[in-house]
N, C-alpha and C positions, 0 to 999 in steps of 0.2 A: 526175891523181888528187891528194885535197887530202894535204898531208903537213903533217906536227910538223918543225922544223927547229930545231935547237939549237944554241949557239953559246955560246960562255963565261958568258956575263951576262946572254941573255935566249933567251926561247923564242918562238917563231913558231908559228901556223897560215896557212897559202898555199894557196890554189886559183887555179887554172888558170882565167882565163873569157876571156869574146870578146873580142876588140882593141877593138874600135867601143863598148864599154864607157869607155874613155876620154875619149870627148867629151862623154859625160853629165855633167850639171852634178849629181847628186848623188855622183857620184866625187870630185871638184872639193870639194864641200862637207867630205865626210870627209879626205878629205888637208889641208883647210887649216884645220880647226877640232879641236879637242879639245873630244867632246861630254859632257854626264855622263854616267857608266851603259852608254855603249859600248867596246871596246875598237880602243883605238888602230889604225889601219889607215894603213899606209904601201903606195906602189904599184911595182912595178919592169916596165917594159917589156923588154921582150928580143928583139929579133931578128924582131918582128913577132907577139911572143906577150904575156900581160897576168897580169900575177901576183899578187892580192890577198893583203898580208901583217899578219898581224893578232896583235899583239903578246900573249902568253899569259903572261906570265915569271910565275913561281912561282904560275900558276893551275892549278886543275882543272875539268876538267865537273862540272855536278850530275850527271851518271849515276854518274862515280868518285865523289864526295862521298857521296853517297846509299847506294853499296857500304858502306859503312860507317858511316852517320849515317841512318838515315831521316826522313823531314818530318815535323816534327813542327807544329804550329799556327803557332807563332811562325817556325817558318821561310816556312809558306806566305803569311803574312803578311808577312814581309819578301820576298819573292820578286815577289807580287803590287803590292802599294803600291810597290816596286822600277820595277815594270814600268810601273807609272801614271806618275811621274815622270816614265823616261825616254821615254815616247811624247807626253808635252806637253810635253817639251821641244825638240821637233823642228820645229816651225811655225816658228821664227822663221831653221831655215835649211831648209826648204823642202823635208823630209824626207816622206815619207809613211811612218806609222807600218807599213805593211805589206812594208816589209823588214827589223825585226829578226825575225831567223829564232827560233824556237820552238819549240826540239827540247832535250833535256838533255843530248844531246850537242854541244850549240852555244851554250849556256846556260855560263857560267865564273864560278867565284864566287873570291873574295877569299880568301886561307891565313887572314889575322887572324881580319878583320871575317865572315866566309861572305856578304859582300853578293856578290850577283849582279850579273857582267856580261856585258853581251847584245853577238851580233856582228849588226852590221849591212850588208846583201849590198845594195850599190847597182843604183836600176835596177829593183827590181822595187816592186809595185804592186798593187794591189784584193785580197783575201782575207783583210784581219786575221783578220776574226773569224771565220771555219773555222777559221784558223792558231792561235787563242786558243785557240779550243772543244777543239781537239785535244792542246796542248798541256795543257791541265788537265786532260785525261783519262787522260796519262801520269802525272802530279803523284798521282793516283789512288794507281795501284803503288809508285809512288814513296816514298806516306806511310806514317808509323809504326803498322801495323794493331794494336799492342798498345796503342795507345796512342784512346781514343774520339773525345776531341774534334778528334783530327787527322785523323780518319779522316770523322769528319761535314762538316769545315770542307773538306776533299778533294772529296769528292761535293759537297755544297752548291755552290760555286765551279763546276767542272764543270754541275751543272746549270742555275745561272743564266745562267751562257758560252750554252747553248741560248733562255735564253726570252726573253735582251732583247736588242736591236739593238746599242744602248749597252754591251758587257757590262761589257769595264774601268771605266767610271762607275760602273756600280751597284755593282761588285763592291769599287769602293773603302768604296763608303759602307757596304755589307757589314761592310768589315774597321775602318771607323772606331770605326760606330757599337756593338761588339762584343755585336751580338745574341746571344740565347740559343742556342745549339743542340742537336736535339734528335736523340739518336740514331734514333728510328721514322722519319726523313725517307728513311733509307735503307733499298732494295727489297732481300729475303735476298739475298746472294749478290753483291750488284754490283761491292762492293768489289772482294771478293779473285777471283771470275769473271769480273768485264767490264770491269777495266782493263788493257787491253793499251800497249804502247808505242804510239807515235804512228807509229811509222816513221822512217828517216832524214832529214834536213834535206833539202830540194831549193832548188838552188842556177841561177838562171837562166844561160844560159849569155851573156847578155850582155845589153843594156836591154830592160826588158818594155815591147814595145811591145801587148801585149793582144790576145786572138783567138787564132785557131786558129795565127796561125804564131811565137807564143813558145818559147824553146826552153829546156828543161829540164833539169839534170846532176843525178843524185840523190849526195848524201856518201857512198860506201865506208863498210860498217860500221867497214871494217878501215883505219886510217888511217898512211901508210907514217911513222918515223920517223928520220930523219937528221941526225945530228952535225955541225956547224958551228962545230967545235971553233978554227979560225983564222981564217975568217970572218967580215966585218959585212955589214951591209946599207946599201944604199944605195936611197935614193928618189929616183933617177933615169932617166933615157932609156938604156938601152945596158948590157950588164955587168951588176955588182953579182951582190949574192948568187946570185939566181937564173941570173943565165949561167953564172955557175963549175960551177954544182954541175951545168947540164944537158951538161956539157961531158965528166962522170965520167962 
C-alpha cells in the first residue's frame, strides 16, 4: 500500500511495485537525472521487493490545495502550460509522456509559488490522452464555480482534450492565445452535474509491457502515514529506510 513517510526534514511518497521494474531503463533515467516539473524520485530495494520514493517535503496534492482555494483561470493556466513544458521535456531522456500520472491526488504543487508538480511512474506507456481527457474532467469540480471565466476555461479545456488528437498542443495555444470565452459554450448543468472525479491514480505494478497481460495496482483512497522521526533514506541495494520500517 503506497504510504506518506516522514522524517525530520523531508516527506516522502513510496509505493510498492514489481522488482523487474528495475531493469527498465526509464527507472534508470529518473534516479539519475533531476528533471523539471517532476518530483524527485529516489529507489530502495529490499530483500527482493522495489520501493519507489518520491520526495514531497512541504508539498500538498491539488485535491488538499483545492479544499481550500478552488481554480480559478490563472491557476488552470498554470497547471496546463505547466504540464506542456514538462511532457516536452522528456524526449531527450526517452521518457514517454504517458507516465506522468494525472489524478489530483498525485498532482503536488509548490507552498510558495502553487506551481505544479507531477509524479512520474516508470514503465508505463500509451493512453495519454484518455489520462488528459480525464484529468480535466476532474479540474471541472475542482474550479471556482462562483467564479465564470473559470468555470468556462474548465469545460472548454475538457472539451477540447475530446476533439483533437494533439490535445496539450492545442490547448497550449488555447491558453496563449487568450481567446474570448463564452459562457453559452456550456450545456445547463454540466459543470456542477457532470464533473465527477476521475478516480484514483492506477499505478502499474511493474513495466507495461502492453496487452492483455499488464498488470495494474489502483492508489488507496486512504493513504497510510508514518513517522520517520530518526530515520533517512538511502538509495541503495539492501536496508535503508524501507527495511527498518518493514521490520516494525
Amino acid at each position: 500500500m503506497p504510504q506518506i513517510l516522514n522524517e525530520t526534514d523531508h516527506s516522502y511518497f513510496s509505493v510498492e511495485t514489481d522488482p523487474a521494474l528495475r531493469e527498465h531503463y526509464s527507472l534508470r533515467m529518473l534516479e539519475e537525472n533531476r528533471i523539471d516539473g517532476l518530483l524527485r524520485l529516489s529507489v530502495c530495494d529490499d530483500e527482493g521487493k522495489l520501493f519507489l520514493n518520491y520526495d514531497i517535503t512541504r508539498m500538498e496534492t491539488l485535491r488538499e490545495w483545492t479544499a481550500r482555494h478552488r481554480l480559478r483561470s490563472e491557476d488552470l493556466r498554470l497547471l496546463i502550460l505547466t504540464l506542456k513544458h514538462v511532457s516536452s521535456g522528456l524526449a531527450p531522456f526517452l521518457l514517454d509522456p504517458a507516465g506522468i500520472v494525472l489524478d489530483a491526488d498525485s498532482v503536488y504543487t509548490d507552498p510558495a509559488s502553487h506551481a505544479p508538480c507531477f509524479l512520474y511512474f516508470p514503465g508505463r506507456s500509451g493512453g495519454f490522452g484518455d489520462q488528459l481527457s480525464g484529468f480535466l474532467h476532474s479540474l471541472m469540480e475542482l474550479s471556482d464555480h462562483d467564479d465564470c471565466r473559470s468555470e468556462v476555461l474548465a469545460y472548454r479545456m475538457y472539451r477540447e482534450s475530446q476533439a483533437h488528437p494533439n490535445a496539450l498542443d492545442y490547448l497550449e495555444r488555447i491558453l496563449i492565445s487568450g481567446d474570448p470565452l463564452d459562457p453559452r459554450e456550456i450545456p445547463a448543468g454540466e459543470i456542477l452535474d457532470g464533473a465527477a472525479d476521475a478516480g484514483p491514480a492506477a499505478f502499474p505494478a511493474g513495466p507495461d509491457r502492453g496487452g492483455a497481460g499488464t498488470v495494474v495496482e489502483t492508489l488507496p483512497a486512504e493513504t497510510e502515514v508514518i513517522s520517520t522521526e530518526a530515520l533517512s533514506v538511502r538509495d541503495a541495494k539492501g536496508g535503508g529506510l524501507f527495511g527498518r520500517l518493514r521490520k516494525h
